[in-house]
C-alpha positions in Angstrom: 4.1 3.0 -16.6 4.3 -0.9 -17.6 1.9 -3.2 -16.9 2.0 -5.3 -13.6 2.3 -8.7 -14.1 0.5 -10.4 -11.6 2.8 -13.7 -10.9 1.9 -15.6 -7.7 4.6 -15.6 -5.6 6.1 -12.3 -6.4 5.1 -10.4 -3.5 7.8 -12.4 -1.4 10.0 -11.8 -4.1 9.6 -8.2 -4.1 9.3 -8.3 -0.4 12.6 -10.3 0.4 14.6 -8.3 -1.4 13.6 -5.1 0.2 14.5 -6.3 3.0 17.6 -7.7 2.0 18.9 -5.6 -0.7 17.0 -2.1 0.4 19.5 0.1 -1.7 18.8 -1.7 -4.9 15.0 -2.1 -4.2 14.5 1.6 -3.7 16.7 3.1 -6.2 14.7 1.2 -8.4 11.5 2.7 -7.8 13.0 6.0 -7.9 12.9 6.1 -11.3 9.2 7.0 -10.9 10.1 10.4 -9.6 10.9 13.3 -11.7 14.2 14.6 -10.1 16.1 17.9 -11.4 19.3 16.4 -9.9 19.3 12.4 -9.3 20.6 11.0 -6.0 24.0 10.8 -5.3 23.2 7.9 -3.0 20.2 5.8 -2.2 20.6 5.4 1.7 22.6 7.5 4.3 23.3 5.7 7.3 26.4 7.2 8.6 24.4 8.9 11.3 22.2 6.3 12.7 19.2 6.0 14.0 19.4 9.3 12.1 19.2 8.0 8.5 18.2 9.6 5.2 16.9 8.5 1.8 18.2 9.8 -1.7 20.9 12.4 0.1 22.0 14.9 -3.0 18.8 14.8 -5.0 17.4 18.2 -6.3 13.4 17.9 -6.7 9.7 19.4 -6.5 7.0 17.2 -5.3 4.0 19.4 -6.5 6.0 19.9 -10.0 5.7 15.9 -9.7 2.1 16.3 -8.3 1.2 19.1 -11.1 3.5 20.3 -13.8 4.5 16.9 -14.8 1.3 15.3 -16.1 0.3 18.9 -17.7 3.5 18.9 -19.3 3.2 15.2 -20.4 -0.2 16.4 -22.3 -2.8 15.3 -19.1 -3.3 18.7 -18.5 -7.0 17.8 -19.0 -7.6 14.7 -16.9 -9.8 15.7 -13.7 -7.2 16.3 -10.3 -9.4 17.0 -8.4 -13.2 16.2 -6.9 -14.7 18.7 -4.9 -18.0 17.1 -3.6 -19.9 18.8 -0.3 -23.0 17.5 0.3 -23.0 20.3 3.1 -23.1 23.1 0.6 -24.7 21.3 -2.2 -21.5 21.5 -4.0 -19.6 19.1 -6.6 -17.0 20.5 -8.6 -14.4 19.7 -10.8 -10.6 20.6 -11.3 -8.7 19.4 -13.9 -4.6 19.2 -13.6 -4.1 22.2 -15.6 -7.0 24.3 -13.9 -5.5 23.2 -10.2 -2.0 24.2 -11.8 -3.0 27.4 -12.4 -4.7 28.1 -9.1 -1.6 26.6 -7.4 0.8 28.7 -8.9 -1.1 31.9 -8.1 -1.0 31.0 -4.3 2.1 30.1 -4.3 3.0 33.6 -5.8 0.8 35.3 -3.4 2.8 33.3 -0.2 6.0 34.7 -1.8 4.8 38.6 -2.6 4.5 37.9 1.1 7.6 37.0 2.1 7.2 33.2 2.5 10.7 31.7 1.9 12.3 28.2 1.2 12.7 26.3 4.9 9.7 29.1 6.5 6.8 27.2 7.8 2.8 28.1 6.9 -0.2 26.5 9.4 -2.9 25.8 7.3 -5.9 25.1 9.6 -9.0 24.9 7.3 -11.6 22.8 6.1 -12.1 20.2 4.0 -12.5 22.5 1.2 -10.2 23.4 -2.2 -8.0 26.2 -0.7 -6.9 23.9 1.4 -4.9 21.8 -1.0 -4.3 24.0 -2.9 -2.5 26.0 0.1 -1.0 22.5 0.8 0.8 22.7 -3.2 1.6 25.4 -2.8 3.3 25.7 0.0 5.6 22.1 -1.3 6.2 24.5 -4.8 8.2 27.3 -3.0 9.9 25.0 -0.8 8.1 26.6 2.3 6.9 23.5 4.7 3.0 23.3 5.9 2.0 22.1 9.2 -1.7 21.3 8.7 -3.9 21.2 11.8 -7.4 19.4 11.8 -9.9 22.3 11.1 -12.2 23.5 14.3 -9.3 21.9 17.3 -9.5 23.6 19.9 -7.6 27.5 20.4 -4.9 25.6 22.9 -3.9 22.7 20.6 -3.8 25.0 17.9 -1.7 27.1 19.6 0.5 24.4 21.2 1.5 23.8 17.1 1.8 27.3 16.4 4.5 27.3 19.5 6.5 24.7 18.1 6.3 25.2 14.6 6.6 29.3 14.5 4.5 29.6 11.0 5.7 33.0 9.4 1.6 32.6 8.1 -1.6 31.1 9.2 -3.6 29.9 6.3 -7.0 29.8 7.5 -11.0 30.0 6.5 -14.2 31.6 8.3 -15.7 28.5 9.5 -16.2 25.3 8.5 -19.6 23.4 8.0 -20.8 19.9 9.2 -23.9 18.0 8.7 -25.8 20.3 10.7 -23.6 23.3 12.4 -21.2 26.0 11.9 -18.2 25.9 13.3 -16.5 29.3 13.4 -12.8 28.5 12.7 -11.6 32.7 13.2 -12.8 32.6 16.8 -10.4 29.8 17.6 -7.9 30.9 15.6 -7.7 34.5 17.3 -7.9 33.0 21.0 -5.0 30.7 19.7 -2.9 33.1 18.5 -3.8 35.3 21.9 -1.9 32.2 23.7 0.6 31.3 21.4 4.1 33.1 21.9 4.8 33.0 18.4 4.9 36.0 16.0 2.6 35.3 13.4 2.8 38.5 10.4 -0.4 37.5 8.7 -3.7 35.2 8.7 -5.3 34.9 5.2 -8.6 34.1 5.7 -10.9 31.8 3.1 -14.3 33.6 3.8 -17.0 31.2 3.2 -20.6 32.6 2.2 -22.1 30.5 4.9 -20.0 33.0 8.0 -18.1 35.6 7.1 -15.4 36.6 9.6 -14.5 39.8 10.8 -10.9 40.9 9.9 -8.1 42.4 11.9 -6.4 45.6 10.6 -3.1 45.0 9.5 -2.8 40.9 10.9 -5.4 39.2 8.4 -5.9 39.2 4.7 -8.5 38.5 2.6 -7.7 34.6 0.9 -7.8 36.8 -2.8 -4.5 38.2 -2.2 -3.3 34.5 -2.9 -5.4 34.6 -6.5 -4.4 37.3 -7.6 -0.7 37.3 -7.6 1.7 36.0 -10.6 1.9 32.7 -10.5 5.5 31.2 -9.0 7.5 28.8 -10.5 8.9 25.5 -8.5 11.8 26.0 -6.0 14.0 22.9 -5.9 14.6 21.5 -2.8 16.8 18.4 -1.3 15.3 15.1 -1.1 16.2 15.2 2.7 14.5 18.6 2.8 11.4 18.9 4.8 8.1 18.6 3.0 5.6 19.1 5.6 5.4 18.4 9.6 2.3 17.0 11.1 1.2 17.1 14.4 0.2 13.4 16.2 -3.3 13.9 17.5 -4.2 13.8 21.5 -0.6 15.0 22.6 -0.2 17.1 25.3 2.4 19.0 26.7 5.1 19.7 23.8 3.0 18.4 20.2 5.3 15.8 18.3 5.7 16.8 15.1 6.3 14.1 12.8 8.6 15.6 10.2 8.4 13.8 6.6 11.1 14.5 3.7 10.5 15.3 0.2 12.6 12.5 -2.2 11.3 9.4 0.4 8.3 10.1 0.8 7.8 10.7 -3.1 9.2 7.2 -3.7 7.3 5.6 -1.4 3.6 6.6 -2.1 4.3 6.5 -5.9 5.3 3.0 -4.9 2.3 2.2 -2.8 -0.4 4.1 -5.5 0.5 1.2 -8.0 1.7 -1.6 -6.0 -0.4 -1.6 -3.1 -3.7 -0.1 -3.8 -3.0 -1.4 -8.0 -4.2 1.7 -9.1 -3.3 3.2 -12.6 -3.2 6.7 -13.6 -6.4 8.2 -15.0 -8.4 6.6 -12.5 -10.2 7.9 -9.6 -9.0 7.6 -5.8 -10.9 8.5 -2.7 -9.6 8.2 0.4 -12.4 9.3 3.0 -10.5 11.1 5.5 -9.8 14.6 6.4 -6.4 16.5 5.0 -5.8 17.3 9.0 -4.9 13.8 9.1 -2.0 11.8 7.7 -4.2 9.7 5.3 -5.2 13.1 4.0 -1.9 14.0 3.3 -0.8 10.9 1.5 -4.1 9.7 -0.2 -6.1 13.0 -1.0 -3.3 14.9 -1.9 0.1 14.0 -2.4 -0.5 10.4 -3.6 -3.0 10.3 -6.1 -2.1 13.4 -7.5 1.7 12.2 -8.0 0.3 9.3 -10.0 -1.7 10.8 -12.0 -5.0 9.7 -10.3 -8.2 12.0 -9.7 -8.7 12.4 -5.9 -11.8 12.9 -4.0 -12.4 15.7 -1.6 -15.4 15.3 0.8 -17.1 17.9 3.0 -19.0 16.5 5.2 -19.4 13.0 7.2 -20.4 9.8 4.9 -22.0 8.1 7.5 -24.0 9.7 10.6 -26.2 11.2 8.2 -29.7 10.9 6.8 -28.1 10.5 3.4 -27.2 6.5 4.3 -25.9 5.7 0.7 -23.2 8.7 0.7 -20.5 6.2 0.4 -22.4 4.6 -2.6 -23.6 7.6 -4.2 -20.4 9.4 -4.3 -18.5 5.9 -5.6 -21.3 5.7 -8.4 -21.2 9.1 -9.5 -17.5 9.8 -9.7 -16.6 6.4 -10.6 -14.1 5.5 -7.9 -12.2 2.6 -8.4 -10.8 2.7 -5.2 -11.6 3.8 -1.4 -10.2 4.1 1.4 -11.6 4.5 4.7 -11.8 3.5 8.6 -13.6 0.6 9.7 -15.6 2.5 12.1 -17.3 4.1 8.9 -18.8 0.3 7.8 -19.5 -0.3 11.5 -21.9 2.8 11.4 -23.0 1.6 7.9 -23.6 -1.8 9.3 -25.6 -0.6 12.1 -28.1 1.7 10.0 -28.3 -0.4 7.0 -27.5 -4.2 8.1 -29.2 -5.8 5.1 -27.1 -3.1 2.5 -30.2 -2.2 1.1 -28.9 1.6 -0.1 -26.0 -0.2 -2.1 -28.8 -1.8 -4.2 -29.8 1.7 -5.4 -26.5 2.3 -7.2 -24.2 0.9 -10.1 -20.8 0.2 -8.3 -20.0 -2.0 -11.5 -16.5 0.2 -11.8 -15.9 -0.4 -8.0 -13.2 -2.3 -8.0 -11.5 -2.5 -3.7 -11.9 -1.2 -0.5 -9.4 -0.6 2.0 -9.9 -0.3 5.6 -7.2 1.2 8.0 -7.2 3.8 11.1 -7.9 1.0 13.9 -8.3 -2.4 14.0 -10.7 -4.2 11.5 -12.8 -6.8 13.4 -13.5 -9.9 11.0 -17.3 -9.4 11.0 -16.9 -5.9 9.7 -14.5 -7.0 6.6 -17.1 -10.0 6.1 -20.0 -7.9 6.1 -18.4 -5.3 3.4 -17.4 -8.3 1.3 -20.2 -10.0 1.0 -22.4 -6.6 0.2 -20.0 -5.2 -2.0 -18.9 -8.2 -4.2 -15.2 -7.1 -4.3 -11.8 -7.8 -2.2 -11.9 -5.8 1.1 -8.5 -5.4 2.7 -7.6 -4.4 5.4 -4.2 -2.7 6.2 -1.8 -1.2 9.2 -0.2 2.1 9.1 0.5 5.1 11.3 1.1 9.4 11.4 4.4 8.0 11.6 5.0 6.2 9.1 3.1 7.9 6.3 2.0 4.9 4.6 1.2 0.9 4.9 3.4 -1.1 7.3 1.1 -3.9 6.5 -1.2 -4.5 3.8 -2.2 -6.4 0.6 -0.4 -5.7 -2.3 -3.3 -5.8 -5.2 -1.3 -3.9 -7.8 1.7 -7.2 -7.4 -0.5 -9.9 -6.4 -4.0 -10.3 -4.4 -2.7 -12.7 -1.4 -5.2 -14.8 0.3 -7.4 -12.7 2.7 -7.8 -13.0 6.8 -10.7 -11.2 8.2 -9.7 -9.4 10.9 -7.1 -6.9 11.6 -4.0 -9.2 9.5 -1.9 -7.9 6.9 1.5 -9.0 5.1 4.6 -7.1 5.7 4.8 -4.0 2.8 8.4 -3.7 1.4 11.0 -2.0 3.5 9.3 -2.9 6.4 11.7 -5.9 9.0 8.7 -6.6 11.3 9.5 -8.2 14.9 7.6 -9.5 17.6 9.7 -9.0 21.1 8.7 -9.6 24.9 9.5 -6.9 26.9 13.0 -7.8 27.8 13.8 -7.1 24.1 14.0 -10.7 23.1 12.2 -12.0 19.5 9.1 -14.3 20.4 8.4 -17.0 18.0 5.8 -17.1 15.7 1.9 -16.9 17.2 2.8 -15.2 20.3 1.4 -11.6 21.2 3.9 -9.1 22.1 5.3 -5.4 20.7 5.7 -5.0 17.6 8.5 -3.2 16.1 10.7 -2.5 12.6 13.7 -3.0 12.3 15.8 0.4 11.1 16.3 1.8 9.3 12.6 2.4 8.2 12.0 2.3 4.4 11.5 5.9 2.8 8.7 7.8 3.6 8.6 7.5 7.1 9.2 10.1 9.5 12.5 10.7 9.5 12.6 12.9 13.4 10.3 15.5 15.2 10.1 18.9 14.6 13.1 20.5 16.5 13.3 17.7 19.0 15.3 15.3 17.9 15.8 13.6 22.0 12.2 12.8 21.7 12.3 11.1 18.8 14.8 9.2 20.1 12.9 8.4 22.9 9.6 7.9 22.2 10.2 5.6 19.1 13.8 4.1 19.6 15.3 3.6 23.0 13.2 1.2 24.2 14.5 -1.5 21.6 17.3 -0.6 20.2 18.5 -0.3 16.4 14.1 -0.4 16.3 11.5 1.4 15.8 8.4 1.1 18.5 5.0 0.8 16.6 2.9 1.1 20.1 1.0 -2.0 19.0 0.6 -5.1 19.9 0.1 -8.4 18.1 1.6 -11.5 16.6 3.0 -13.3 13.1 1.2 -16.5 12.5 2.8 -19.3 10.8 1.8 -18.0 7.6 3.5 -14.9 8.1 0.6 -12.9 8.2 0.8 -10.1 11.0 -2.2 -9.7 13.2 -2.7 -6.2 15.0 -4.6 -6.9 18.4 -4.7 -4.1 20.3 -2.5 -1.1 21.6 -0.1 -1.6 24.0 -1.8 0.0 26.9 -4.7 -1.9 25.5 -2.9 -5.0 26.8 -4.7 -6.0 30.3 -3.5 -8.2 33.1 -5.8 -10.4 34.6 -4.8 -12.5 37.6 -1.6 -12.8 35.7 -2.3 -13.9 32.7 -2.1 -11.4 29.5 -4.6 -10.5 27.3 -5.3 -8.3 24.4 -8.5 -6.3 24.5 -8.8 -6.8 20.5 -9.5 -10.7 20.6 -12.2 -10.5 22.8 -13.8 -7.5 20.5 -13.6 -9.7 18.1 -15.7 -12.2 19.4 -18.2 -9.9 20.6 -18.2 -8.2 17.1 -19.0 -11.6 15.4 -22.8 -11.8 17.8 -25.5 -11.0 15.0 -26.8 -8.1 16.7 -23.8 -6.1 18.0 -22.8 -3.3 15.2 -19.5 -2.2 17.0 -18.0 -2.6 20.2 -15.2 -1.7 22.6 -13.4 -3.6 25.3 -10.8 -1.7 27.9 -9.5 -2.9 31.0 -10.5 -1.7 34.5 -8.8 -1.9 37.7 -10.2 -5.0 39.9 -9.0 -5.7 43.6 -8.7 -9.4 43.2 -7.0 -10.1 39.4 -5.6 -6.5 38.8 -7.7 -6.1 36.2 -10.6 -7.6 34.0 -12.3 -6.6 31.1 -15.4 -4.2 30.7 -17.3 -4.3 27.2 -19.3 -1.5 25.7 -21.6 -2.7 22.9 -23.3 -0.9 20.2 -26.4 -2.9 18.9 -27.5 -2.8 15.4 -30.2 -0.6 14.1 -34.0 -2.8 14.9 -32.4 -4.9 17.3 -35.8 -5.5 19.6 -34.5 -8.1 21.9 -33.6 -7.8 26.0 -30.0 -6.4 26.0 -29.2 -8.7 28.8 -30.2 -11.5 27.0 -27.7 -10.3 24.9 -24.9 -9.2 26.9 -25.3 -13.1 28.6 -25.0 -14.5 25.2 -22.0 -12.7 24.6 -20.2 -13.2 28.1 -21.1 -17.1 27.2 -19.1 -16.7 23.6 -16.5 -15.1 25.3 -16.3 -17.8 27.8 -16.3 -20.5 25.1 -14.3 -19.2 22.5 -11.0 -17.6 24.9 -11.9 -19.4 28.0 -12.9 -18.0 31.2 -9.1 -17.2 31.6 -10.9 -13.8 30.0 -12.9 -13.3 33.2 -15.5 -10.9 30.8 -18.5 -10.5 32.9 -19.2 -7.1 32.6 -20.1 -5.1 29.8 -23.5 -2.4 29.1 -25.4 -1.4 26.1 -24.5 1.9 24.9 -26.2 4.1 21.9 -22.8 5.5 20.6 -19.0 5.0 21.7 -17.0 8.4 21.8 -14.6 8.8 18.9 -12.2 11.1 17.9 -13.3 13.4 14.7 -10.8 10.9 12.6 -13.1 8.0 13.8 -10.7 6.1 16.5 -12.3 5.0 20.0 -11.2 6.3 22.7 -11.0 3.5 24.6 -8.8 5.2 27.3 -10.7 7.8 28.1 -13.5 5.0 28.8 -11.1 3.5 31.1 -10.1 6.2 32.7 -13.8 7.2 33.8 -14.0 3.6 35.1 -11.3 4.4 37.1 -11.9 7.2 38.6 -9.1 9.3 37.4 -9.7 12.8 36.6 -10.1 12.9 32.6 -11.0 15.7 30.2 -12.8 16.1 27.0 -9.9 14.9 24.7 -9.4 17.9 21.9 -10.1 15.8 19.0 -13.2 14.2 20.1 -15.9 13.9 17.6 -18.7 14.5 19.9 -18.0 15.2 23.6 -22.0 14.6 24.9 -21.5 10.9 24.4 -19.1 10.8 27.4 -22.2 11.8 29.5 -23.6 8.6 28.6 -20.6 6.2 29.3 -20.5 8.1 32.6 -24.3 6.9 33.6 -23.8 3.9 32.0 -20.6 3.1 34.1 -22.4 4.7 37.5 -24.9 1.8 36.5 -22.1 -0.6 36.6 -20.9 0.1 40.0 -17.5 2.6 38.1 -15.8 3.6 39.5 -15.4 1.8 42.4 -13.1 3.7 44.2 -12.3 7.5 43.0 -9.1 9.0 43.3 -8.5 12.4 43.9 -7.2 14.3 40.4 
């Protein structure tokens, strides 16, 4: 692939004619694709808000994740990075070697009766079965629904419902820092409430647990090695590649359905124009394949381009091993990572000096990304300033598969806002609206939303359920697409994310969005993360209630603290904020993919009945918001459930 030439003032370029001339744009960087059949168009639109990318195109996305560079003499450039510090385990795949494995799997799923269009839950660990099931699964044509390993029996069964798998793909446990977690438990008390008919569950047995196997139902994972290896089935660009469940839903899961021609285009795009990447080099996105960034950035991604790709088991941070990030980026030489900003918040806390990145050469490091929630500016400044290299920051969602907003370092390094503020990627006609629908001007919070039709790669409906698609993301603004968040375009035309919707509080009238006064409170020398919400109050509807995180060492009074930061607060948004309350807390919960769950905080404060959300990383820390809200005076009225 040619070299980039970096030319200020091309992003805009680039970007203005995606939006203005999408057909010609994207049928452009089609070309990156290997396609059996080409397109017989770039953009169907006679259906809208239905609309479909590269209708008529025959292709393989693992023969472009695979075969291709094997075929094209890469066969021996590394794929794939297996490091568990967990297991004590680093091991290497090359493209030819994960081929091969591929290939066999996806000759066992078909000796057992897998066909094009049948669906295969793969709920495992972070482990190389997994993509490997993930491969191939795309190769036959068979789509994967990949659930975070260790959710609960009923969400796992909830997916099963609505996805019917004709297989469950599945291991004996997985392992964190210092547990087992016994995957084939859950998995058997899922399938005992699920009303789908499941005909077999291959089981990865790991020598850490072994599970115990039931006659005739579940298979040992060799009789996916062992089987002549399959060749690719060609599918339709608008074919389905994969759906993926959005996580915390209740009731009927959504399942984000993504295609396999736009969603090709797009993160071959994004590899080399956002994240200015070239192929050889090494990737690591630190998330978890259960997750959407997993999907696009471990596996699909990387892999399409060429790139090796990192695949962690285990957590980087939480750990006694403080210089994971910085060990793993020094021995596998990654030029890139990925990760959430909650991950430098704990590395910020534990190590605020950045002593443990002294210990490593991180000469070859060349960016870090942050995306998952929002960035607050003291975070990115921190990483910057330790790391010596551009930290960016960028916005995307399950949804969407890849960047909404971002930088573009493979076009051209545009200037850098700390905080959660990104540029417009390609494709993407961002709008500000007020909730009548009408388009606020620049520097005024409201909803953000895209203009459709969405840019390939994006979800293109849910999984058999096509009216809530319609109205969860598209009724309330018509002709676009409802992001959830809120925030605003500056007069540079950089977009700042603020906060959720529902993280948008009313007080005594006046609006306010939760995000700007974490942000102050991020930027007090002693605070390592925080989290505002909103709480009901009888006088101005609601005010805001902090919870603050203090940096490892920190010896000072907490309220001595928490009246400095009230004072900021006060002084840099006004007291229009009314932020008076807020309590010192060892940990915020989190969901396993790092998010705060700022709602459920709210909702203790409340009063209203709440349960242990399924995807919470660690459900005792809700026993200490609890006492430190009952210190607090929350809730100050409680509902009956």
């Amino acid at each position: 692939m040619e070299e980039v030439e970096k030319v200020t003032g091309r992003y805009e370029a680039l970007y203005q004619e995606s939006i203005q001339n999408p057909v010609e744009f994207w049928g452009r960087a089609s070309n990156t694709v290997h396609w059996k059949r080409c397109w017989d168009r770039v953009l169907d639109d006679a259906e809208p808000p239905f609309y479909r990318w590269f209708p008529g195109g025959m292709l393989n996305t693992c023969y472009n994740a695979l075969d291709r560079h094997v075929e094209a003499g890469d066969g021996d450039r590394t794929a794939l990075i297996y490091d568990s510090p967990v297991t004590g385990t680093v091991r290497k795949y090359t493209y030819r070697a994960l081929l091969d494995q591929v290939a066999r799997c996806a000759g066992g799923l078909r000796r057992l009766g897998v066909q094009k269009g049948d669906r295969v839950v793969i709920y495992m660990p972070m482990i190389p079965e997994t993509v490997v099931a993930m491969l191939a699964c795309a190769r036959i044509g068979a789509i994967h629904s990949v659930v975070f390993g260790g959710f609960a029996a009923p969400e796992l069964a909830s997916r099963i419902n609505d996805a019917m798998p004709r297989l469950v793909l599945s291991a004996s446990c997985g392992i964190e820092v210092n547990r087992i977690v016994p995957y084939k438990p859950l998995l058997d008390r899922a399938l005992e409430l699920s009303d789908a008919r499941v005909e077999h569950c291959i089981i990865c047995q790991r020598p850490q647990l072994e599970a115990e196997l039931i006659d005739g139902r579940d298979l040992d994972w060799s009789v996916l090695t062992t089987a002549p290896p399959a060749p690719c089935t060609m599918v339709a660009s608008t074919d389905p590649l994969y759906i993926l469940y959005t996580s915390g839903t209740t009731g009927k899961p959504k399942g984000v359905v993504r295609d396999n021609g736009g969603h090709l285009v797009a993160l071959l795009w994004s590899m080399r124009y956002l994240y200015g990447m070239e192929p050889g080099e090494v990737f690591w996105a630190a998330s978890d394949v259960g997750w959407v960034v997993g999907h696009s950035y471990i596996v699909y991604g990387p892999l399409s381009y060429g790139c090796g790709t990192v695949l962690y088991e285990g957590k980087p941070v939480g750990t006694p091993d403080a210089g994971a990030f910085w060990r793993v980026i020094s021995e596998h030489r990654v030029r890139v990572l990925f990760t959430a900003p909650t991950a430098f918040r704990s590395i910020k806390r534990e190590d605020p000096e950045g002593r443990c990145i002294e210990k490593y050469n991180l000469s070859h490091f060349r960016m870090l990304f942050l995306a998952g929630e929002r960035c607050d500016p003291d975070t990115l400044l921190w990483a910057r300033e330790h790391l010596g290299v551009p930290v960016i920051d960028h916005w995307w969602q399950t949804e969407t598969g890849w960047a909404i907003g971002g930088n573009p370092a493979g076009v051209e390094l545009l200037p850098v806002k700390p905080g959660s503020c990104t540029k417009p990627m390609p494709g993407y006609d961002i709008r500000v609206m007020d909730e009548g629908g009408s388009e606020l001007p620049r520097e005024q919070t409201g909803n953000i939303v895209v203009r459709l039709p969405l840019p390939p790669g994006c979800l293109t409906t849910l999984w058999n359920n096509n009216r809530d698609f319609l109205e969860t993301y598209l009724e309330a603004f018509p002709n676009y697409y409802v992001t959830g968040d809120a925030g605003y375009i500056d007069r540079d035309g950089y977009l700042w994310i603020m906060s959720r919707t529902d993280d948008i509080i009313n007080t005594a009238g006046h609006r306010l969005s939760t995000g700007a006064i974490e942000e102050v409170i991020s930027s007090h020398p002693d605070v390592a993360e925080c989290a505002v919400t909103g709480v009901k109050d009888e006088i101005k509807g609601e005010i805001p209630l902090g919870f603050i995180v203090l940096k490892a060492g920190v010896r000072r009074d907490p309220s001595g603290i928490l009246r400095e930061i009230v004072q900021m607060v006060r002084d840099r948004i006004g007291p229009i904020a009314s932020f008076k309350v807020a309590c010192v807390v060892r940990r915020l919960p989190k969901t396993r993919s790092g998010k705060i769950l700022r709602g459920t905080m709210k909702r203790i404060a409340d009063g209203d009945s709440w349960g242990i959300p399924p995807t919470i990383e660690d459900p005792a820390v809700l026993e200490e918001i609890q006492g430190a809200l009952s210190e607090l005076g929350y809730p100050k009225k409680t509902r009956p459930p």
